[in-house]
C-alpha positions in Angstrom: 6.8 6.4 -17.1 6.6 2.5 -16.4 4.2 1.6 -13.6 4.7 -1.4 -11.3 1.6 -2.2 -9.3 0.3 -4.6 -6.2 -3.1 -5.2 -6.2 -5.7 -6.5 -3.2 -2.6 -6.6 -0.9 -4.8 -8.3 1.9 -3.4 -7.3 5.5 -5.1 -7.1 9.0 -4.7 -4.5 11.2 -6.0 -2.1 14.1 -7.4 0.8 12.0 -10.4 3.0 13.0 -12.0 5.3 15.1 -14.6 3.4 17.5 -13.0 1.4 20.3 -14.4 -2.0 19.5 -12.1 -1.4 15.9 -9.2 -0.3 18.6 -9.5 -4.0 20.0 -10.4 -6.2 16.8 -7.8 -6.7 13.4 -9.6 -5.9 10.6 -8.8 -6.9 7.2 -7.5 -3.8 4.4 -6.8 -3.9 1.1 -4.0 -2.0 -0.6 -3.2 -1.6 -4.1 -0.1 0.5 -5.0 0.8 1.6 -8.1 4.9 2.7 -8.5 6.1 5.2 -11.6 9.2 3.2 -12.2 11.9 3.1 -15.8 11.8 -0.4 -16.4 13.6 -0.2 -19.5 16.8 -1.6 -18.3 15.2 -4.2 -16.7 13.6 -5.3 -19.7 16.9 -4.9 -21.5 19.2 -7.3 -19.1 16.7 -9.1 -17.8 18.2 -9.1 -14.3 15.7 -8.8 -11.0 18.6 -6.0 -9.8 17.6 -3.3 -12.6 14.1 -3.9 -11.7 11.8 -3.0 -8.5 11.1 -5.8 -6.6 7.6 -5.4 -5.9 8.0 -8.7 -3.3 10.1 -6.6 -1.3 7.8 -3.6 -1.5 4.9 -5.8 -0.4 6.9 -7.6 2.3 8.0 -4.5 3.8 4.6 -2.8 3.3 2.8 -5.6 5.2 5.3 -5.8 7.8 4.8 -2.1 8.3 0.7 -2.4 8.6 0.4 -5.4 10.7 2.2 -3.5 13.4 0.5 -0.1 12.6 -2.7 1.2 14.8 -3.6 4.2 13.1 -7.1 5.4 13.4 -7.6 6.8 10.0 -7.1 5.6 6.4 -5.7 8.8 5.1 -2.6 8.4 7.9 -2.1 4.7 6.9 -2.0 5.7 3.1 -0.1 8.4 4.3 2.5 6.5 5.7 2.9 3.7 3.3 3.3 6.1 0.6 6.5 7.9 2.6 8.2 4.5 2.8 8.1 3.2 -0.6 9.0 7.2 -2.0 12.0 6.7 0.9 12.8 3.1 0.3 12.5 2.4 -3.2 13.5 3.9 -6.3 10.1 4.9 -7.9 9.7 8.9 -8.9 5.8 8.7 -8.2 3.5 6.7 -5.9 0.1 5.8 -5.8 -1.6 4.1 -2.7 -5.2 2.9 -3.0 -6.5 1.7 0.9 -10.1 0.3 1.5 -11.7 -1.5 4.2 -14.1 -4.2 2.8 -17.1 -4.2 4.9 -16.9 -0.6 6.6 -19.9 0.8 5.7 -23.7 -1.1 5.3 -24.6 -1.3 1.7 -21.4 -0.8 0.2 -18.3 -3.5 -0.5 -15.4 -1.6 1.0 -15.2 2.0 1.6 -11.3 4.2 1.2 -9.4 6.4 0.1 -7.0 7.0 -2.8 -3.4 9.4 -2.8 -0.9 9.9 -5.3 2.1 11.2 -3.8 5.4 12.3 -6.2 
């Protein structure tokens, strides 16, 4: 199968678990990764056979500005629901990480593949 992907999707929200993270946007990082037949895409060359991965980010950062979830794995979670429910992909793959989260390391996350 094709795969059709966002990286760094850059989007601040309320996500975490201590009350000043409750109070404060913090910027996540998203990559998505969609199992999607792009071969009649390719054939007509028409953005209707193909997944428009501007709607799928538009409607994925609309989602997670508004979103206060308290843990990555629910955030993934959800964004991984919408696009399976939304879009016509067989398979996704949602990739979260919070840059900065943890001393020492550049971003800390998590990783799902959902079918």
């Amino acid at each position: 199968m094709d795969k059709v992907f966002i990286n760094n999707l850059a989007v601040e929200a309320i996500i975490g678990i201590f009350q000043w993270e409750r109070e404060v946007r913090q910027l996540i990082s998203i990559d998505i990764e969609m199992d999607f037949d792009n071969k009649q895409a390719a054939k007509s060359d028409n953005i209707e056979d193909a997944l428009n991965y501007k709607l799928v980010g538009k409607r994925i950062t609309g989602y997670v500005k508004n979103s206060k979830f308290k843990l990555v794995e629910a955030l993934a979670e959800n964004i991984s629901k919408i696009i399976l429910k939304e879009f016509p992909v067989s398979k996704v793959k949602v990739t979260l990480c919070k840059p900065g989260a943890m001393r020492g390391s550049d971003s800390v996350g998590i990783s799902i593949v959902r079918p």
